[in-house]
BANU-912621 format. One record per residue (C-alpha): residue number from 1; residue in one letter; x, y, z. Coordinates in nm, 3 decimals, decimal comma. Layout:
# residues N
rolum num NUM; residuo a; px X; py Y; pz Z
...
//
This chain:
# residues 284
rolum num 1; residuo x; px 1,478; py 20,803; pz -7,620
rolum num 2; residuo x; px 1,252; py 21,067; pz -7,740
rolum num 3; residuo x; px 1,045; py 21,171; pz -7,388
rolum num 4; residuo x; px 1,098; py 21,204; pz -7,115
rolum num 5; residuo x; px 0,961; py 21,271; pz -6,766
rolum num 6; residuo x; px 0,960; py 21,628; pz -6,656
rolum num 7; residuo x; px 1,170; py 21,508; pz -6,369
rolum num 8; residuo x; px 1,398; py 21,324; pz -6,553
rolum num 9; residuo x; px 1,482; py 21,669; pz -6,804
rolum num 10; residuo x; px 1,577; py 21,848; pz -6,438
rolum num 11; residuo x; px 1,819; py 21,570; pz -6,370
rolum num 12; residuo x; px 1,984; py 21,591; pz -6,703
rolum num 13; residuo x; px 2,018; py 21,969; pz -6,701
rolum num 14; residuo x; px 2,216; py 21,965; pz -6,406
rolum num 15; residuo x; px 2,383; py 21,665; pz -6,484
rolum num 16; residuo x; px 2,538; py 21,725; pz -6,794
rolum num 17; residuo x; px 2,926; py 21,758; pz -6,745
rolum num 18; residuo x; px 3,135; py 22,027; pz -6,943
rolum num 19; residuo x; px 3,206; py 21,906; pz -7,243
rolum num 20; residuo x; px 2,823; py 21,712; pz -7,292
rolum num 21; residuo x; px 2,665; py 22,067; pz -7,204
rolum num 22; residuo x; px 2,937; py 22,229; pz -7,436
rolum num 23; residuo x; px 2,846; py 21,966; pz -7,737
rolum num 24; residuo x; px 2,455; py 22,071; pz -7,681
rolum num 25; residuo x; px 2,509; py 22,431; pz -7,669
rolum num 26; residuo x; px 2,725; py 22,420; pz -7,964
rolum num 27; residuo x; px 2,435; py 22,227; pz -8,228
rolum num 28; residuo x; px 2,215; py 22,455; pz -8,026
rolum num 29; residuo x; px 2,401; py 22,758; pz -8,203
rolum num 30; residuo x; px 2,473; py 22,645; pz -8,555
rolum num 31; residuo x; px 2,195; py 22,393; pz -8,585
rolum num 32; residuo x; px 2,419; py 22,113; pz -8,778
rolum num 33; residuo x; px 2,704; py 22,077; pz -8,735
rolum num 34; residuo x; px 2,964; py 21,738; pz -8,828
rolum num 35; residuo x; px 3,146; py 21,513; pz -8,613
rolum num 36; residuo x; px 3,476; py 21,668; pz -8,708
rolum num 37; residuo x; px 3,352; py 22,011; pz -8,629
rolum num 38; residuo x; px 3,243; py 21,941; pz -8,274
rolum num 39; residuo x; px 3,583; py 21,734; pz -8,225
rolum num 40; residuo x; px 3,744; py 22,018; pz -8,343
rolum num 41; residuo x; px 3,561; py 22,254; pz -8,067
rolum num 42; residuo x; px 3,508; py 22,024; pz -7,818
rolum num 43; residuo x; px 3,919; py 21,879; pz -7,807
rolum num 44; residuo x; px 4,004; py 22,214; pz -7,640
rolum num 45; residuo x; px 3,811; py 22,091; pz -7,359
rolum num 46; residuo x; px 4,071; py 21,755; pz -7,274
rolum num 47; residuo x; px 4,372; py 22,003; pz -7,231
rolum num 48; residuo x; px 4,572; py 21,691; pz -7,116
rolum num 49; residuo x; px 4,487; py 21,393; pz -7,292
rolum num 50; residuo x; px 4,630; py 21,263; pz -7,610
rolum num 51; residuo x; px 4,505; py 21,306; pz -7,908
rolum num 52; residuo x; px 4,361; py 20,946; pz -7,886
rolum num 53; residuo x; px 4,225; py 20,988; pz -7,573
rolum num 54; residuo x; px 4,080; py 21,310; pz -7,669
rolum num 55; residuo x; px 3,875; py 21,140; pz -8,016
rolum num 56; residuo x; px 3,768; py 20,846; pz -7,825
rolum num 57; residuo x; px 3,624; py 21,078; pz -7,501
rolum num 58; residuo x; px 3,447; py 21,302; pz -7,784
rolum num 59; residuo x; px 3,302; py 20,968; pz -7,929
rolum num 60; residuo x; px 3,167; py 20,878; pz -7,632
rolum num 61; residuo x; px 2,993; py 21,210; pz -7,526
rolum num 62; residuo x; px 2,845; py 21,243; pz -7,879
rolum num 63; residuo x; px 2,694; py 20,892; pz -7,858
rolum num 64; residuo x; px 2,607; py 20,916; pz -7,527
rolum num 65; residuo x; px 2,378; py 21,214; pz -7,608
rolum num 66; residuo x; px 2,230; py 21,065; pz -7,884
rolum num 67; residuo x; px 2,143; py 20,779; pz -7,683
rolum num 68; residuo x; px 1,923; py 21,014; pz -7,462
rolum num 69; residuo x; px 1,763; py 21,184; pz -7,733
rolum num 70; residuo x; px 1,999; py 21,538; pz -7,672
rolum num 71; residuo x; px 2,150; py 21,517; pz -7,979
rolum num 72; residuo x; px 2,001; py 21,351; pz -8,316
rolum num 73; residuo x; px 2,179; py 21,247; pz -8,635
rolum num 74; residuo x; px 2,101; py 21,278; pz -8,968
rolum num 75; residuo x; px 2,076; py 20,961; pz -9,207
rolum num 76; residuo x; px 2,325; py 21,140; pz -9,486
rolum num 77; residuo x; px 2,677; py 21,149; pz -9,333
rolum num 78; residuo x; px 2,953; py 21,338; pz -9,446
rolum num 79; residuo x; px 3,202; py 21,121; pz -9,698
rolum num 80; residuo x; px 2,935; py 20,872; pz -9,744
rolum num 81; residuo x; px 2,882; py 20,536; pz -9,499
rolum num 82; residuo x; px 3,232; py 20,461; pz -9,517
rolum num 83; residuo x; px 3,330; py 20,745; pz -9,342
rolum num 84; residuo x; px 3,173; py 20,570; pz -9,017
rolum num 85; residuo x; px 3,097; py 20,768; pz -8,666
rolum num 86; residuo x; px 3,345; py 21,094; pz -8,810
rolum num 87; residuo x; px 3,061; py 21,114; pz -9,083
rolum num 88; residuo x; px 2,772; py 21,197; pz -8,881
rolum num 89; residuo x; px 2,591; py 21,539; pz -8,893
rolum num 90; residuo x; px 2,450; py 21,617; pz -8,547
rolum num 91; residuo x; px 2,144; py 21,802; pz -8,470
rolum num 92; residuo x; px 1,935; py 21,917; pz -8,162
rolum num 93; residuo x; px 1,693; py 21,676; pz -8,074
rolum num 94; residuo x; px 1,372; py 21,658; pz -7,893
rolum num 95; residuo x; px 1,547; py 21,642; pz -7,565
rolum num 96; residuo x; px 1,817; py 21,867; pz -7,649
rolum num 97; residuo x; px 1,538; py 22,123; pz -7,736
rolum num 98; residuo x; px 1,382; py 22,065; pz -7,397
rolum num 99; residuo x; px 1,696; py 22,111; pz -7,212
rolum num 100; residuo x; px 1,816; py 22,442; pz -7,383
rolum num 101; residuo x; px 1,473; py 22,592; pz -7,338
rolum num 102; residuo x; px 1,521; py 22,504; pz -6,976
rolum num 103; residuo x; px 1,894; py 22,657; pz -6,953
rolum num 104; residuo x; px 1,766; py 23,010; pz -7,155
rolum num 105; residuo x; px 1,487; py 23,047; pz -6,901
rolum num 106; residuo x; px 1,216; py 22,988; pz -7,126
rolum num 107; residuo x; px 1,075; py 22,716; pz -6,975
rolum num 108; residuo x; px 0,974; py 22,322; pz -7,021
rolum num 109; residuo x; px 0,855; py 22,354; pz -7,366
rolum num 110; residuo x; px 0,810; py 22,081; pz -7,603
rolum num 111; residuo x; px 1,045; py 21,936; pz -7,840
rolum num 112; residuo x; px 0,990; py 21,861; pz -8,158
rolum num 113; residuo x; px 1,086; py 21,635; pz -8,412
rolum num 114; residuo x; px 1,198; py 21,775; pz -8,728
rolum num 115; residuo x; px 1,161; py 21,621; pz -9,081
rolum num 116; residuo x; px 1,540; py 21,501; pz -9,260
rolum num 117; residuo x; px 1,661; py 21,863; pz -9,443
rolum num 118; residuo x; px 1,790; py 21,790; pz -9,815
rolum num 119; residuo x; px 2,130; py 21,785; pz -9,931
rolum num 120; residuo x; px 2,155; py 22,137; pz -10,051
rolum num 121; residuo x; px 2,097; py 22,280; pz -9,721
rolum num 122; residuo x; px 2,305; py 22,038; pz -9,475
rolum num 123; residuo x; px 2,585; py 22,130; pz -9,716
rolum num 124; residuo x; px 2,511; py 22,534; pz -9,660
rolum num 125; residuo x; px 2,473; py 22,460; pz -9,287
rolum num 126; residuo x; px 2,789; py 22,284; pz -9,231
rolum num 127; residuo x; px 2,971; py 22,597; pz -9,458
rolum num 128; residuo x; px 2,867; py 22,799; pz -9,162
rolum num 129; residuo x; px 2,979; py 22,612; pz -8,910
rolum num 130; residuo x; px 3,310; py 22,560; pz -9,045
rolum num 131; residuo x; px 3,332; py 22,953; pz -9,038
rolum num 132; residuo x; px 3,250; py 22,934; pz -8,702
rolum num 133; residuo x; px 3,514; py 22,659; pz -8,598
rolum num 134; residuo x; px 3,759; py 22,871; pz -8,789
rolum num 135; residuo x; px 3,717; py 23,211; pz -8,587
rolum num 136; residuo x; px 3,695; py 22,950; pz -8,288
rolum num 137; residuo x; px 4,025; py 22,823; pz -8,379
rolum num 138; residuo x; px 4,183; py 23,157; pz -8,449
rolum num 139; residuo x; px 4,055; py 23,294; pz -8,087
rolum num 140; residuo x; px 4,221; py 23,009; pz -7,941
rolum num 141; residuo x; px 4,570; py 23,092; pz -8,141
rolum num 142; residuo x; px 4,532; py 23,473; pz -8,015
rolum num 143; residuo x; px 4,447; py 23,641; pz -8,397
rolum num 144; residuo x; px 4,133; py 23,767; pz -8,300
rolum num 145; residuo x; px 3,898; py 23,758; pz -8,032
rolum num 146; residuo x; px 3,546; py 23,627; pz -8,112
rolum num 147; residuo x; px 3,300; py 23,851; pz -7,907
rolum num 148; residuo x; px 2,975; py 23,743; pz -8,115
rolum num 149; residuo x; px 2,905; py 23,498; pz -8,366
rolum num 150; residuo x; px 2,487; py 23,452; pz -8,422
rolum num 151; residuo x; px 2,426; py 23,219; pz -8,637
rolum num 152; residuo x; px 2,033; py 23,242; pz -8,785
rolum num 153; residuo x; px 1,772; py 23,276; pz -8,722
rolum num 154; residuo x; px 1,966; py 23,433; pz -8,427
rolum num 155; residuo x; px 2,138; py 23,724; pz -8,666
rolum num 156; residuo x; px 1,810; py 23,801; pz -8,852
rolum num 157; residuo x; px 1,651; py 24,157; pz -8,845
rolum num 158; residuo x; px 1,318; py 24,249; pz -8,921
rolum num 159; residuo x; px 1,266; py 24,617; pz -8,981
rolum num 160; residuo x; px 1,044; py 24,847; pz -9,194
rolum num 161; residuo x; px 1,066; py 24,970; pz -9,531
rolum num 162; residuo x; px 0,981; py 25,297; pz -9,653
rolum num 163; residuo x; px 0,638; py 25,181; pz -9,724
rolum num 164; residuo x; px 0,575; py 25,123; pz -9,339
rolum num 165; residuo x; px 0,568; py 24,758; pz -9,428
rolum num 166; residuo x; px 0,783; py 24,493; pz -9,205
rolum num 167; residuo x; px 1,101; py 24,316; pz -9,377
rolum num 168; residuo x; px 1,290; py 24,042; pz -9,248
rolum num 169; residuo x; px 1,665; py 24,080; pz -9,349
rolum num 170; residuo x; px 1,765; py 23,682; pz -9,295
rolum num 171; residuo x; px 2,194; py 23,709; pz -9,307
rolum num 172; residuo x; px 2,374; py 23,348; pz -9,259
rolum num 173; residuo x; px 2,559; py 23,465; pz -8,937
rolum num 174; residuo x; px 2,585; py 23,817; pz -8,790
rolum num 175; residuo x; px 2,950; py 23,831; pz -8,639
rolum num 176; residuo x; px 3,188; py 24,043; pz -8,426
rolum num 177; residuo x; px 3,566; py 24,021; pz -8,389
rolum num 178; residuo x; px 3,824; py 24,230; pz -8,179
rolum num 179; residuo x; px 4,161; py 24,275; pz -8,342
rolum num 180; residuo x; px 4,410; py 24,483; pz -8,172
rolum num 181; residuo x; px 4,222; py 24,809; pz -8,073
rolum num 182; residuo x; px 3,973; py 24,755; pz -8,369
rolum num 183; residuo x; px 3,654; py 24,583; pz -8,343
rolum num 184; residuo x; px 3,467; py 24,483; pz -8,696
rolum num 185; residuo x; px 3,069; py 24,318; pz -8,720
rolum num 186; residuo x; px 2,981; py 24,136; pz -9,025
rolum num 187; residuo x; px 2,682; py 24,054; pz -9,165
rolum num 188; residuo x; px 2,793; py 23,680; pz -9,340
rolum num 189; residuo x; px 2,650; py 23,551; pz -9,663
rolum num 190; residuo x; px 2,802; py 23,184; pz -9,735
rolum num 191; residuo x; px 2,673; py 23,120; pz -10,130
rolum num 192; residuo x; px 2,770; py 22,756; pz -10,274
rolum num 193; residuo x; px 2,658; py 22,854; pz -10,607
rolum num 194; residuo x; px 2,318; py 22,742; pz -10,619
rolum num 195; residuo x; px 2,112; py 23,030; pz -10,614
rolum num 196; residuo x; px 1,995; py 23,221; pz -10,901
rolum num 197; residuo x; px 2,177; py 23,602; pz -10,980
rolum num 198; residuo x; px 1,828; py 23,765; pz -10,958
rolum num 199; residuo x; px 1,777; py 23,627; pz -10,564
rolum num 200; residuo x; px 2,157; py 23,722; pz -10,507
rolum num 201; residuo x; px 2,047; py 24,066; pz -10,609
rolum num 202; residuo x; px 1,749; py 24,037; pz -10,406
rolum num 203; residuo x; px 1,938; py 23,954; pz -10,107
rolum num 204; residuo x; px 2,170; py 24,235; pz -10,201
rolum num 205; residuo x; px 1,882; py 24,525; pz -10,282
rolum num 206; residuo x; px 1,762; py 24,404; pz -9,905
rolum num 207; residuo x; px 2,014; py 24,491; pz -9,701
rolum num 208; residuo x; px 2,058; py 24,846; pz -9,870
rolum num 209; residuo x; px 1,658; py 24,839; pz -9,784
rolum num 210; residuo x; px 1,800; py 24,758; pz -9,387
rolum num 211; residuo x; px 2,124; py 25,021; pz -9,441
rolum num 212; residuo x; px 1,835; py 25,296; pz -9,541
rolum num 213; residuo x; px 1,626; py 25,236; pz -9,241
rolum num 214; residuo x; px 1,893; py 25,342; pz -9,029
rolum num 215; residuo x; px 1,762; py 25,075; pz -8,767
rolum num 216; residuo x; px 2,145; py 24,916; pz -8,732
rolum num 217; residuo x; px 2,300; py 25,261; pz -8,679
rolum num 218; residuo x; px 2,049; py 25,388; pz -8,444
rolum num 219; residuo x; px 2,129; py 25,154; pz -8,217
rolum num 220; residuo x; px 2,492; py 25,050; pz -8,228
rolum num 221; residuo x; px 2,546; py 25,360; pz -8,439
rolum num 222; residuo x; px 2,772; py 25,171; pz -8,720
rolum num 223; residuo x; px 2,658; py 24,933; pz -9,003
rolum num 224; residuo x; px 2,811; py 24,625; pz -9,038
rolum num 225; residuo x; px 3,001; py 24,509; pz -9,375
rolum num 226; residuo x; px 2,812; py 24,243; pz -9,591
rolum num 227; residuo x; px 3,052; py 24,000; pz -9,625
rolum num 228; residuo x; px 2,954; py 23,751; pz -9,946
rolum num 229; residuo x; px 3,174; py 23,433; pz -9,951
rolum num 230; residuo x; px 3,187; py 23,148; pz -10,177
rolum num 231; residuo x; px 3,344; py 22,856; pz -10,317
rolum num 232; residuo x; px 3,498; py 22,946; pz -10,633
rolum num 233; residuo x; px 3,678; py 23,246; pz -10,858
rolum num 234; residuo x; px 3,390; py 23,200; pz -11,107
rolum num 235; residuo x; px 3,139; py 23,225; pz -10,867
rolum num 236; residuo x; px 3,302; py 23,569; pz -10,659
rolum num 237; residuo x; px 3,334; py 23,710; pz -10,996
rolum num 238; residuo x; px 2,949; py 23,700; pz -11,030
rolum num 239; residuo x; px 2,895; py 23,820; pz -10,688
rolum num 240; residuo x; px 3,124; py 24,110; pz -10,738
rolum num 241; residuo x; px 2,901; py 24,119; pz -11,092
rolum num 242; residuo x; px 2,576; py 24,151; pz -10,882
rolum num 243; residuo x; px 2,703; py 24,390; pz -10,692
rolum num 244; residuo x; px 2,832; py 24,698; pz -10,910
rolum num 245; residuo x; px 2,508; py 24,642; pz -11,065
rolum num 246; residuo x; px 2,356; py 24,856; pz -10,784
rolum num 247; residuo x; px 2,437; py 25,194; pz -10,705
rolum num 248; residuo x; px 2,788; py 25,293; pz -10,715
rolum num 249; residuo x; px 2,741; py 25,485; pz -10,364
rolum num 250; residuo x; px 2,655; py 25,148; pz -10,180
rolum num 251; residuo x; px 2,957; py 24,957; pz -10,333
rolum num 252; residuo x; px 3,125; py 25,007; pz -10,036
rolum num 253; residuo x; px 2,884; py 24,852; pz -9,805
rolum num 254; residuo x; px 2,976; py 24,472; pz -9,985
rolum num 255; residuo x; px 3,302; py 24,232; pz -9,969
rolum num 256; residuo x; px 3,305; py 23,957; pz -10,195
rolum num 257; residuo x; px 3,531; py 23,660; pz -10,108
rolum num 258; residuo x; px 3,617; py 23,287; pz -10,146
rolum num 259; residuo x; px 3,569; py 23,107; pz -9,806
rolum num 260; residuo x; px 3,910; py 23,034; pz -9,797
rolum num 261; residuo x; px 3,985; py 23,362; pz -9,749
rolum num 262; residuo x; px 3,719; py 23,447; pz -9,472
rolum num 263; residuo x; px 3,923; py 23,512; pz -9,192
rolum num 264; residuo x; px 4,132; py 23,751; pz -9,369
rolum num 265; residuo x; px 3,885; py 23,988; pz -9,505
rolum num 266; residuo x; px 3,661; py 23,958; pz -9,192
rolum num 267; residuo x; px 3,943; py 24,118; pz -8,992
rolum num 268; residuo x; px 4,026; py 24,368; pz -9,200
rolum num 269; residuo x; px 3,990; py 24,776; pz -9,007
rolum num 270; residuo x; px 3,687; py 24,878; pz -9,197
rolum num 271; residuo x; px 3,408; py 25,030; pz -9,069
rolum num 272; residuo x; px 3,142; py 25,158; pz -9,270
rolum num 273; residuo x; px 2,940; py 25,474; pz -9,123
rolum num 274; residuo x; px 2,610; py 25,624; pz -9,110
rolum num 275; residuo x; px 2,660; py 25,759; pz -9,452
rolum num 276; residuo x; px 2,754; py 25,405; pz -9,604
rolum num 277; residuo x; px 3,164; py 25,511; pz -9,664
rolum num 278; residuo x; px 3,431; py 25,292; pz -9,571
rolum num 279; residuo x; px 3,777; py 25,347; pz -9,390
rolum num 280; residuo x; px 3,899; py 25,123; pz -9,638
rolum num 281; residuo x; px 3,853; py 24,800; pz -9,894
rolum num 282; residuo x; px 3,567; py 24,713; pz -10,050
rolum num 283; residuo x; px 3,501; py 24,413; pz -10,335
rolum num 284; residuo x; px 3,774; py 24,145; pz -10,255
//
């Protein structure tokens, strides 16, 4: 079902029950995200149904969204064709578009359809949205309390260099925790190992661009860590490598990490200031 009446949109946007309206919001957010992930976020929402119950009423909204044109799904699933229905990769569609447009007040605007991304970037996506169903997880369990997780382009920041020229500073997720009395903001780099060290140190010699501005601090008056995770030792080694190759004052500013270890250093009390210091830590 890709259009639909303008009449027909209104009826959906109120009709959509919880958990649909929680599915769509959720792609909304992260952009692709798998059929395990949105299980894993959406289950919450059956508080009282068994665990069978709960997979076969997730099915059902996910399909039945699709069906309407809400939700779209890529032709690569996770684990290959075998992997069935829990291998799909779920995306905003046309109607979806529509409808969220609608809900953030900016109107009936039109959907588009969007061509099939390539392998390399589903798998980065999906990286980021299984950080995000981790801090969801640990909110639920009481470590932490998610207050803000902007996934891009939500999280980017344009701002000017000292040339008067505009930059766009384009982090993977921009994200805020509360633990205990402490509250720490990340900027999130997720690197699978496929880009080259001289756009690492790009990416690295940009945000101490951003940090000189002084556009983060002047309005929420701290800067957040850059948090750099990855997949392997091998590859955190030559992030950490990339990063004492810049000046030894902005050392602090960086965290280098395998993803497995996200959570941990993501909730960690530092801070850094206006001057770029840190309470504490600093390359994982």
């Amino acid at each position: 079902m890709s259009r639909v009446s303008t009449a027909r949109l209104l009826r959906l946007a109120g009709d959509l029950g919880g958990p649909e309206r929680a599915a769509v919001e959720v792609v909304a957010k992260l952009r692709l995200a798998s059929h395990a992930q949105l299980a894993s976020l959406l289950g919450p929402l059956h508080p009282h149904a068994s665990a069978a119950s709960t997979a076969r009423a997730i099915r059902r909204t996910l399909a039945h969204l699709t069906g309407l044109g809400v939700l779209g799904r890529l032709n690569r699933r996770v684990g290959g064709v075998r992997a069935g229905s829990a291998g799909y990769v779920y995306y905003l569609g046309p109607v979806g578009q529509r409808l969220v447009a609608y809900w953030d007040g900016r109107g009936l605007v039109r959907g588009r359809f969007r061509p099939e991304p390539g392998g390399r970037y589903v798998r980065h996506r999906l990286a980021v949205s299984e950080l995000y169903v981790r801090l969801r997880a640990a909110d639920r369990s009481g470590e932490l309390d998610l207050l803000t997780f902007d996934a891009e382009p939500d999280c980017w920041r344009r701002f000017l260099d000292g040339f008067g020229g505009s930059v766009l500073l384009k982090p993977d997720a921009f994200v805020r925790v509360g633990v205990g009395a402490y509250e720490e903001r990340c900027f999130v780099e997720v690197d699978l190992g496929t880009e080259s060290r001289s756009v690492l140190a790009s990416k690295a010699r940009t945000y101490l661009h951003y940090f000189n501005s002084g556009s983060e601090q002047a309005e929420h008056e701290i800067f957040p860590r850059v948090v750099l995770l990855t997949n392997t030792e091998a590859r955190r080694a030559a992030l950490v490598d990339v990063v004492t190759r810049l000046p030894a004052e902005h050392w602090a500013l960086f965290t280098v990490a395998t993803l497995d270890r996200a959570l941990e250093v993501m909730t960690g009390p530092v801070t850094v200031a206006h001057d770029g210091s840190h309470d504490s830590g600093d390359l994982v």
